[in-house]
N, C-alpha and C positions, 0 to 999 in steps of 0.2 A: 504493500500500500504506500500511496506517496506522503512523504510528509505533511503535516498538517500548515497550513498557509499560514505566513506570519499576518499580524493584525493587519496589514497595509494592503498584501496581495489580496486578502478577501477581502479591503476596501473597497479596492479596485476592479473586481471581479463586479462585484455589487456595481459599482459604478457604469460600469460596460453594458450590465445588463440593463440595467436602468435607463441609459441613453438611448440603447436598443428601442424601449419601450416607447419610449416619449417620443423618439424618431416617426414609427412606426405610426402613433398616433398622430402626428403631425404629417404623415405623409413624404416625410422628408426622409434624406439621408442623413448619418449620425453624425456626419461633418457639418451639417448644416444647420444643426443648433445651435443657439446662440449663445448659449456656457451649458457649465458642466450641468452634470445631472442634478447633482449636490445643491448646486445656487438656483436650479430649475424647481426645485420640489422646498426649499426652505421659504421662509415667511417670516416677515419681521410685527412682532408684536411692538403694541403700544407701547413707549419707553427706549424705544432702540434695540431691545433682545431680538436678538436674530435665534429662529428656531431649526434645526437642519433636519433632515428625513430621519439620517438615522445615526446611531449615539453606538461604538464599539467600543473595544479595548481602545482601541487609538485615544479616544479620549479621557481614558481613565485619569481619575487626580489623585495624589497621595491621597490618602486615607485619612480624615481629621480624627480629634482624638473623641471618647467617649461619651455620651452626655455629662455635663456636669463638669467639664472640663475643659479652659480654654484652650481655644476660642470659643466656645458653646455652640458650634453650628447645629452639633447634633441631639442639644437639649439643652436648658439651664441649671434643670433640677436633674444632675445624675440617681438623687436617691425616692425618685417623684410612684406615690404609690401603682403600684398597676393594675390593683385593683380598680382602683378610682379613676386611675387615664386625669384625663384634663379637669379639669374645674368645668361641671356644666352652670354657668352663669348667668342667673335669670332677673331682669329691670322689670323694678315695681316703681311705684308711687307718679308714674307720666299723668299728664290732666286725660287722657284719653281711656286711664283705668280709676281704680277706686285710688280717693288721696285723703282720706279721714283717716288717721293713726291705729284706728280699731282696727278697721277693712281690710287695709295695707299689714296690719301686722300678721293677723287672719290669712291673708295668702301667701306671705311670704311665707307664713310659718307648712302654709299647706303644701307650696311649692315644693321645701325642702323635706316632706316627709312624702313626695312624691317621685325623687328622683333629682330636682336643684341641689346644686351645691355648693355655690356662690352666689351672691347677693351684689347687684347694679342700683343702688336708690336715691332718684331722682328726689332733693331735697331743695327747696326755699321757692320760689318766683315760680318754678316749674315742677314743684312736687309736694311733697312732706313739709312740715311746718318745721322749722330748726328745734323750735321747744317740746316737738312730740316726738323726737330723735328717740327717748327711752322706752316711749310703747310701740313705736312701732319693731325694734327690735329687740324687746320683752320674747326672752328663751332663745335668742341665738345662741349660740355657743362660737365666741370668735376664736379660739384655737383650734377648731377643725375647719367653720366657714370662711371664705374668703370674703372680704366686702369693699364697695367702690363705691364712693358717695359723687354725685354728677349736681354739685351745689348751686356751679353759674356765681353770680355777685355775692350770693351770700355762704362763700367757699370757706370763709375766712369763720364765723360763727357755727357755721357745720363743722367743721376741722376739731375747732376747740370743744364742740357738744361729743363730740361722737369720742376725743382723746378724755374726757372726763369718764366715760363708759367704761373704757378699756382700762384693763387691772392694770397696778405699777407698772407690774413686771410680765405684763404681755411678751412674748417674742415673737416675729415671723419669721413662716417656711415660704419657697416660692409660690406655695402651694395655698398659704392660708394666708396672703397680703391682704395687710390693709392697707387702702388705698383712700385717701383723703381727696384724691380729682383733682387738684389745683393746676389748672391749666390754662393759665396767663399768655404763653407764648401760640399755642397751635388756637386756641381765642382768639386771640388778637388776629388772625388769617380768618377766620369764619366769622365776627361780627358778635360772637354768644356771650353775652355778658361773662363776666371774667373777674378776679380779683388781679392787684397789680403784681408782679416779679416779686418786689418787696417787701410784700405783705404774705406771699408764699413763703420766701425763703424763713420770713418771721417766724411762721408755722410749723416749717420743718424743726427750726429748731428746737420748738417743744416739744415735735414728735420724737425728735430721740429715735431710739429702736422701735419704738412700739409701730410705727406706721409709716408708708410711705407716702408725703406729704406731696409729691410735685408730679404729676401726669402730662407727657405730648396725645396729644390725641391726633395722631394721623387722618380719624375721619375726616374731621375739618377740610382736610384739604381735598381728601378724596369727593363731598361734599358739591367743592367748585369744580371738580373735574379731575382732577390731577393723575396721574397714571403710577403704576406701583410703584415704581421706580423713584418719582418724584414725590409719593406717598415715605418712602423708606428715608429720603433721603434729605426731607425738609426736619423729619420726625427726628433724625439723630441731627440736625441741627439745630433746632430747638432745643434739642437733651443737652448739647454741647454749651449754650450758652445758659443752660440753668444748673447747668454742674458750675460750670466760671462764677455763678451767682455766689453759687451756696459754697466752694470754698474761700470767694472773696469776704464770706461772712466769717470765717473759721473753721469753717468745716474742712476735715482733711476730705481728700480725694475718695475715700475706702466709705466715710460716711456720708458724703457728699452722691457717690455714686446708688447708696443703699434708699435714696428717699426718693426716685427718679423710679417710674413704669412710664410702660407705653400700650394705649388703645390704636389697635390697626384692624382696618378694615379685611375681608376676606371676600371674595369674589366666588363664582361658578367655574371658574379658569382654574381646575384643580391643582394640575402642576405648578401655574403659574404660585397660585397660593400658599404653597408646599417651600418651595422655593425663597418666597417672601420672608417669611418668618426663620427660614435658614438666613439669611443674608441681614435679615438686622441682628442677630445678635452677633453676628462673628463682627460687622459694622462696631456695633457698641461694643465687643470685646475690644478692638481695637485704638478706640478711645478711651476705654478705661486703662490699657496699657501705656497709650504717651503720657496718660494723667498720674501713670507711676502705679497703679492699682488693680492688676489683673486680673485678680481672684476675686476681686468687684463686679468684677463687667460683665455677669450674666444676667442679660435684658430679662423685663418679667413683662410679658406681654399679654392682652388680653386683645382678644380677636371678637370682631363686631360684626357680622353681613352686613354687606354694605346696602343701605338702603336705595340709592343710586339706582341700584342693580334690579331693586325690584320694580313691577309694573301694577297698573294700575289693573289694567286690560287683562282678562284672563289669570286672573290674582294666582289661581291653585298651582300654575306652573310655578310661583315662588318656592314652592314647596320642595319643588327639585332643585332648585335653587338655591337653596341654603340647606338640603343635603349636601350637595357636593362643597358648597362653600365651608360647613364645618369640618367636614372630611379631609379640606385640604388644611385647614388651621391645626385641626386635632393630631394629621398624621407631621404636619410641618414644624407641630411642637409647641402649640401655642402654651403658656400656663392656665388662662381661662377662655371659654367661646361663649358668647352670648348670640341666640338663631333670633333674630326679629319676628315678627308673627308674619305667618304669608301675607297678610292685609294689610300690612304697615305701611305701605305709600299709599292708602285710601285713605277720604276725609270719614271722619266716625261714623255721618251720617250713613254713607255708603257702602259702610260692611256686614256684610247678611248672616257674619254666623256668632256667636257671641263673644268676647276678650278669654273668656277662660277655657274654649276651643279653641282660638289660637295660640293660645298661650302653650295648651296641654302639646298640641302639634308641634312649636318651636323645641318644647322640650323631650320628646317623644322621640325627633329628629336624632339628637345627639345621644341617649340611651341607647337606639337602636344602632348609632355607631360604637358604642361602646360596651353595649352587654350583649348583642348579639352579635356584632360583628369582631368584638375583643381588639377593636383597635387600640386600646388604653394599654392591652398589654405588654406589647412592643415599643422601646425607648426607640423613635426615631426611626420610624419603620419604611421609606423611602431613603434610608440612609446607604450607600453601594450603589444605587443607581447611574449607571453612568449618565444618562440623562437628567435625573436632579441634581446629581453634583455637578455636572457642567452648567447648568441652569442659572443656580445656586450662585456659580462662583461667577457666568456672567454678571446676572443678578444686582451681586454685591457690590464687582467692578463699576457699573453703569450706573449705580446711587452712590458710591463713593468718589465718581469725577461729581455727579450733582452737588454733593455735597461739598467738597474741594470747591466748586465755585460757588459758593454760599459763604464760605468762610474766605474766599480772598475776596470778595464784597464789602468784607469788614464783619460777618457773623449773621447771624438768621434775623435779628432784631432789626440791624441796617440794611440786610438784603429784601427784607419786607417793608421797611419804609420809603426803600429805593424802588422800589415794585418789581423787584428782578422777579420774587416767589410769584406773584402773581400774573406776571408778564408769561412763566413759563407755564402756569395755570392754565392760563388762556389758550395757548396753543395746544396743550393737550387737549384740551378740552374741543377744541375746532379740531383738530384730525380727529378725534374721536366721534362729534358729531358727523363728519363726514363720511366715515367709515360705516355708521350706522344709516346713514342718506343713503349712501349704495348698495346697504345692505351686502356687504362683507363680515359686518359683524351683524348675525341675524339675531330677532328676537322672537323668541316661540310666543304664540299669540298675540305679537303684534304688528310685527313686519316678514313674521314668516306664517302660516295658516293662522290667520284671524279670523275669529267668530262676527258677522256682524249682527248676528240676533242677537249677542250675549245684550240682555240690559245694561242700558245707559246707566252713567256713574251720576252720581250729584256731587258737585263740586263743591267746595266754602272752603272756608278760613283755614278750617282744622286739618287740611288736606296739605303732609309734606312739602314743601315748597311753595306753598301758594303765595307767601308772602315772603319777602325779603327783610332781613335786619335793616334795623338804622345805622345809617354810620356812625363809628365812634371812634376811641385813638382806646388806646392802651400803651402806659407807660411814655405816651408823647406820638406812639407810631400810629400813624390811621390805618385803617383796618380797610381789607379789602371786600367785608361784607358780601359775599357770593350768595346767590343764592342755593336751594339746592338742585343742581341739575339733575335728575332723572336720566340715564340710557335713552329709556323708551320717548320718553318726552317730544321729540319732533314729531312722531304718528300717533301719538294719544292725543296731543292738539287738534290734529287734525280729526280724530277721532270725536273728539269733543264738538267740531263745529261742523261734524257728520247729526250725531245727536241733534244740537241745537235745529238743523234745518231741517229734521223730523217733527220735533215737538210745534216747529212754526207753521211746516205746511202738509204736517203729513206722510213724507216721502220722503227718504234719501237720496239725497246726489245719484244717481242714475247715469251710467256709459253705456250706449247701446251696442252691442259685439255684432260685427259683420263676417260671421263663418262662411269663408269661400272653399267652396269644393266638399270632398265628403269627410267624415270625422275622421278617420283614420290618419288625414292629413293634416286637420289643424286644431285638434284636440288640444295636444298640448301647448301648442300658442294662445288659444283661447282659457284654459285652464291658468296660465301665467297670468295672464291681463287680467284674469276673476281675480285671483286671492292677491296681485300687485294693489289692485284698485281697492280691493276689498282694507289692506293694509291701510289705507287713509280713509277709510269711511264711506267709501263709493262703491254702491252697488252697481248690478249690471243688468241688463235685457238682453238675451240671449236665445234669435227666434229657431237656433239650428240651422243647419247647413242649405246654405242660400247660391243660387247662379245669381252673374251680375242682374239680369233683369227682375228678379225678384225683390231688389235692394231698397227699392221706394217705397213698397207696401209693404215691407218692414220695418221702415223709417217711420210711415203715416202711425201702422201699429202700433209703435214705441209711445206714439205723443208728440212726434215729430224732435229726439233730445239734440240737444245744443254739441254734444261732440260722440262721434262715434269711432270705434278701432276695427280696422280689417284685419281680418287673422287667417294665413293662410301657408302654404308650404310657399319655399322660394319658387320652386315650377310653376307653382298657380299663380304668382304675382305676373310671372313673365306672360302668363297666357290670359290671366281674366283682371291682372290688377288693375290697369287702366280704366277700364271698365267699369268695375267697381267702385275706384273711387269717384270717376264719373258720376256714376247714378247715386251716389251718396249726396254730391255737392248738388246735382242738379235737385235730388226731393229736399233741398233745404237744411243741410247739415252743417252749420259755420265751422266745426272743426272734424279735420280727418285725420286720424290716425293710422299711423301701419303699426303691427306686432312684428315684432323683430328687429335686428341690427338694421341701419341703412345701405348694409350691404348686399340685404337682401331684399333692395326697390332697385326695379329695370331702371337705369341710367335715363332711358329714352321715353318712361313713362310720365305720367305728370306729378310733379312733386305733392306728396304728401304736408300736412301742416305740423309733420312733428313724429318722430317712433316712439316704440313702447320697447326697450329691451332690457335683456339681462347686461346690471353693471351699472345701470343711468342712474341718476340721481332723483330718488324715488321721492323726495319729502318734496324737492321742487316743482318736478313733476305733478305731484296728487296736489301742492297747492295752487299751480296755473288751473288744473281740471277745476278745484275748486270757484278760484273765481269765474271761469268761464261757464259751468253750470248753473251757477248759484250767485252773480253778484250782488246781489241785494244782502244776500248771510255779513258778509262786512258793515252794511251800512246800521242791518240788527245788531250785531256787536256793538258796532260803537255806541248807538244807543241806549243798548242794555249798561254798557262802562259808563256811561256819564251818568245812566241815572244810579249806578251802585255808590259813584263816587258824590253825589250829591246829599244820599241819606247818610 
């Protein structure tokens, strides 16, 4: 037998065949592609990671060391139970649940004797009364439970309520933090009332051991858009400049480093999210080693689903959606995961099934990745993967140049007052929305099969994003007050002002389908153009397969609509296109469309007013349909806005 191929020759093998492939599928000879197979089949994710097909030995990295040991890639907590796996970490006291001290203690307490194991409570302006701090967590036991108080302004009063609670001689494990929320700096990026730097760092100092006083909250920025990358990498520049705080107070490095967590979002991008939480801690190990204090520097993270992520439209796919997202936090190493309810980016009014069904589902989520699927039992169980560790350590490369230009700025506090953070905000956030326009990045039930029976949402106040902060400064920097952008948000819009043009006259925006030739041929063009259209709220009329001269008593049929698409194979365009779009314009049709690329309308035939294909930019597109079906819907808009803003 021959010998076995070293790593390179069976790259290359792979390689050849691959070209083959692609060749083959292009029609082409394998010289006449345009790069290798490698750059043909890779994709560059949000953030600059480049993804490649396929991950060998070639790639292999040393080996990091074992959880628990820097750099902590591969956990924080080496001695972390495995029984218990992560902290499932469940938020009470929000205005959208009960917030009377009784109520609140009542399910906190019921939570944890259901399977929670950490506690999120929403305290002061947005939760729990500072002064009912002691009933509502009457029978916790803070040596096994983890807790995180999310205070806002009155961070500072919550801190010192909740360090009066705690025994002298409280200690924490990674595992059981307490976490007092003070987060001044990754505030100050989202607009969320906040206490100052110096009133945190004050804080700390009488936490001592017993609690950790100073929180980045990554979400913030994820929030405005920001991509993981620049999620990881704002977040340990924050941590950077409130470690500088706190040992410009006295604090050495080793206790300076012990009063600092971090809340980071987690996405449906499993790998990607696996990855994540590899690369900030080796990140913050890192920092804690120039700052002299190595044995310090294992980040203690608590992982959020990102709200962002979820949809309004077809809510229950959330569901799968923040499976996978804790899945990736849980196997990435998070210390606690908090699953939002699948209905959390609805406004209250709008949710059909009760708070303690969603609640029981977010946490149901993470049990069944942990008692039935025993991911808890394995320290770091994507650890060897030649794909997460190259991942990983692009990852971390790609947030540590972020970061590197954050700090030659002058630090996170003047790179946010300069608007570098937000400058780079912004353009995450525009590739991202445009990626989602082209549906590259699909959304299940929203821009990929949409329901449009599903009942209309009712929109208000209470509904995630609706409203924006006010602007404000913290510690002298003005804030960038973002609101919160949503994924889905360009085709829920539109989806919105599909609804509105029902309730005003009845009927939804209506495209009427012009099927040329027999189904077998334009099935699947017609089937495109249903569920593209359907994506933004536009239904269809659809009379089946039509010769040109049929075309005008399907037009009259329709109601005579304002834009119609011809859907047919490329032969047919060449043979009856002409024709077709003739008798459209001639019975009165102001706009025509073709299904498909423009490569596939006869050069010689008459120009169409516009195609429908795979790749085009879908939100622009379903909004021109819009105004040209429908423009009166804008002028009820504006209307409707001036008289909401008059009451």
């Amino acid at each position: 037998m021959p010998d076995d191929p070293t790593p390179q020759d069976a790259y290359e093998r792979w390689s050849e065949a691959a070209a083959a492939v692609l060749a083959k599928g292009r029609r082409i000879e394998v010289g006449e592609l345009p790069d290798t197979a490698e750059a043909l089949l890779s994709y560059t994710q949000a953030g600059g990671l480049i993804v490649r097909p396929l991950y060998t030995r070639r790639d292999e990295l040393p080996e990091p060391p074992v959880p628990g040991v820097f750099p902590y890639v591969r956990g924080s907590d080496g001695a972390r139970d495995v029984v218990m796996g992560w902290r499932v970490t469940e938020r009470f006291g929000d205005p959208d649940g009960a917030r009377d001290a009784e109520s609140v203690n009542t399910a906190l307490l019921a939570a944890l004797e259901n399977g929670a194991s950490g506690i999120w409570l929403a305290v002061g302006e947005s939760g729990v009364d500072v002064a009912d701090l002691s009933t509502v967590l009457n029978g916790v036991l803070f040596d096994l439970v983890p807790l995180t108080l999310d205070a806002g302004a009155s961070g500072v009063e919550a801190a010192d309520a909740l360090l009066d609670l705690l025994p002298a001689d409280h200690r924490q494990t990674p595992a059981t933090t307490v976490s007092l929320g003070l987060a001044p700096l990754s505030s100050a990026f989202s607009g969320r009332p906040a206490v100052s730097v110096d009133d945190a760092v004050a804080v700390a100092g009488r936490a001592g051991t017993r609690a950790r006083a100073l929180r980045v909250d990554g979400t913030d920025f994820v929030a405005g858009g920001a991509s993981d990358v620049q999620e990881v990498a704002f977040a340990v520049a924050a941590g950077v400049d409130l470690l500088r705080a706190l040992t410009d107070s006295g604090l050495t490095a080793a206790d300076a480093l012990a009063q600092i967590s971090f809340g980071i979002t987690t996405t449906a991008d499993q790998f990607l999210a696996i990855a994540k939480f590899r690369a900030l801690r080796r990140m913050w190990a890192r920092v804690a080693q120039v700052a002299g204090a190595p044995e310090a520097g294992a980040a203690i993270s608590h992982a959020v689903t990102s709200l962002g992520m979820y949809t309004q439209r077809d809510p229950w796919v959330n569901m799968l959606r923040s499976t996978i997202a804790a899945f990736g936090a849980g196997v990435g190493g998070a210390d606690q995961v908090t699953v939002l309810g699948f209905d959390a980016a609805l406004p209250v009014s709008a949710r059909t099934t009760s708070p303690g069904f969603s609640r029981r589902m977010a946490r149901n989520t993470q049990l069944l990745l942990l008692e039935e699927s025993n991911l808890g039992k394995v320290l770091d169980p994507a650890g060897g993967s030649w794909f997460v560790e190259a991942l990983t350590d692009d990852f971390a490369t790609a947030a540590w140049s972020l970061f590197q230009t954050v700090e030659a700025a002058g630090g996170y506090r003047a790179a946010l007052g300069s608007g570098l953070v937000a400058e780079q905000v912004t353009a995450s956030l525009a590739e991202r929305d445009d990626a989602v326009a082209h549906r590259t990045v699909p959304i299940t039930g929203v821009s990929e099969f949409p329901n449009l029976d599903e009942k209309p949402i009712t929109t208000d106040s209470s509904a995630p994003g609706q409203t924006a902060p006010e602007a404000t400064t913290t510690d002298g920097i003005p804030t960038a007050t973002p609101n919160l952008v949503r994924v889905a948000h360009a085709f829920e819009t539109l989806r919105d002002r599909s609804d509105a043009t029902l309730a005003d006259t009845g009927s939804r925006p209506t495209v009427l389908l012009i099927p040329v030739g027999p189904i077998a041929e334009h099935n699947a063009r017609t089937t495109f153009v249903a569920n593209l259209l359907a994506a933004g709220g536009i239904a269809v009329s659809n009379p089946g397969p039509l010769d040109p001269p049929m075309v005008a008593d399907a037009v009259r049929a329709a109601g005579s609509p304002r834009v119609a698409v011809i859907c047919a194979a490329n032969g047919r365009y060449r043979s009856d296109g002409s024709a077709a779009i003739a008798a459209a314009r001639d019975a009165g049709v102001p706009t025509v469309l073709i299904a498909g690329p423009s490569s596939a309308w006869p050069a010689d035939a008459p120009a169409p007013d516009g195609f429908v294909g795979l790749g085009d930019d879908a939100v622009t597109l379903l909004t021109d349909l819009h105004e040209q079906i429908d423009p009166e819907q804008t002028d009820r808009d504006t209307t409707a806005a001036a008289g909401r803003a008059s009451r």
